[in-house]
N, C-alpha and C positions, 0 to 999 in steps of 0.2 A: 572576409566573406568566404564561404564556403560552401561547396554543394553535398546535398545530403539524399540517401535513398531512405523514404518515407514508409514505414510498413506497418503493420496492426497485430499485438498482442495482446486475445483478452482482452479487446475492446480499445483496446488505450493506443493510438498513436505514437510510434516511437521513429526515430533516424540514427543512420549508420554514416559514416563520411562515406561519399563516393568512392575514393581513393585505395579503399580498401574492397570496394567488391569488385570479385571480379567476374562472375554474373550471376544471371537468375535463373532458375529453372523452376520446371512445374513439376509438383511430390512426384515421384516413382516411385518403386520397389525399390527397397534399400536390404541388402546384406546385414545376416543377423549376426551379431559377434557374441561370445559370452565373456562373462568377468568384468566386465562394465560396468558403469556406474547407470544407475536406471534413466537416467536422462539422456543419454547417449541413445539417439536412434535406430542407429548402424553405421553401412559401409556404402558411400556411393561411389560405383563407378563412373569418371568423369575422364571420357579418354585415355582411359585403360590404367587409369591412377585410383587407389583404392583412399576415398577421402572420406574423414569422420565425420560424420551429422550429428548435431546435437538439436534433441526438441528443446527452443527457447521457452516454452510453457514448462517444463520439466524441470528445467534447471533454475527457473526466478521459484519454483516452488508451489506454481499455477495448478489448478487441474487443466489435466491435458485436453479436456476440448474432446468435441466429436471430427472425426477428419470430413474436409468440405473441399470442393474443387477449387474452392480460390487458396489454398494453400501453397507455398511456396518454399524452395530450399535456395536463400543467399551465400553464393559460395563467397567468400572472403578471405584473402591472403594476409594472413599474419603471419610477426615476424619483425615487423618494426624495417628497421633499415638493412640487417640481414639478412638470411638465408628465409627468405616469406615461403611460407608453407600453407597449401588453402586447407579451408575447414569447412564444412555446412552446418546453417543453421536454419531450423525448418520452423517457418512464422506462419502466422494466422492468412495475411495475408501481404502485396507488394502493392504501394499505391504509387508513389511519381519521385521524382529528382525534384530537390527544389533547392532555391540559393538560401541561404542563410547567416548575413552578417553576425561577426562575433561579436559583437557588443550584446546582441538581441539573445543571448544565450545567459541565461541565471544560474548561478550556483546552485544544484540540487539542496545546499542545505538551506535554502531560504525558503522550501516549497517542501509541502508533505508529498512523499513519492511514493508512487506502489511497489517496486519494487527494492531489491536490495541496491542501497547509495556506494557501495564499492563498482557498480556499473556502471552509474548512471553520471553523465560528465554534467549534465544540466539539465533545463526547460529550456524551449524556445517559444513565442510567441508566434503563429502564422493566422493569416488570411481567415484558415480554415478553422482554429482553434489551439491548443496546447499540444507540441511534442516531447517525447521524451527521449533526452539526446544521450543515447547507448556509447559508451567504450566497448568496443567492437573484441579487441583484444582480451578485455579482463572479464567477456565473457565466456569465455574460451578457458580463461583460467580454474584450475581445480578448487574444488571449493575449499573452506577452511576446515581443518581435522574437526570431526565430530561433526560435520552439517551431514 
């Protein structure tokens, strides 16, 4: 069992393990940096730490959407077990924590997924309908040469 933060990309329901974020905030003004890769938002300052944001529409290969007040930047500590380093990642929008036993969790390759399955750890079954259950980290990772 395990708890998940619930959010919305482009329509689609997606979760993040709890454990990795480490909070939420609502869009600001983000610092513009050049030489980046177009998905790269900018630069938020977060208590005087200069942390990269990546827009999550941008990076699965989405159109980026018109920006809306329910938008949201999940900051997230990666890093695995050492030296965790936050990142932002700017979603559609942030809907709730919910539990989710790991059995109730499918193997993305048993389901047609929208986005790219090197993210994507599974489906979950809720209440509410279908999530898509994000690896947090390996969206953070650079894409592959030639994307």
């Amino acid at each position: 069992m395990g708890n998940y933060l619930t959010f919305t990309i482009a329509g689609e329901s997606c979760a993040v393990e709890v454990r990795d974020v480490e909070t939420v905030l609502e869009k600001t003004e983000l610092g513009r940096i050049s030489g980046v890769p177009g998905y790269v938002a900018g630069l938020l300052d977060l208590r005087g730490e200069a942390i990269p944001v990546i827009d999550v529409r941008r990076k699965l290969g989405l159109d980026p959407g018109e920006a809306t007040r329910d938008q949201c930047i999940i900051v997230l500590a990666m890093g695995g077990s050492g030296a965790r380093r936050p990142v932002g990642a700017l979603v559609d929008s942030v809907s709730e924590v919910v539990e989710i036993p790991d059995g109730a969790i499918a193997a993305s390759a048993d389901f047609a997924v929208r986005f790219d399955r090197a993210i994507v750890r599974g489906i979950a079954r809720l209440e509410s309908g279908f999530v898509t259950m994000i690896e947090a980290e390996r969206l953070f990772e650079a894409p592959p040469t030639g994307a």
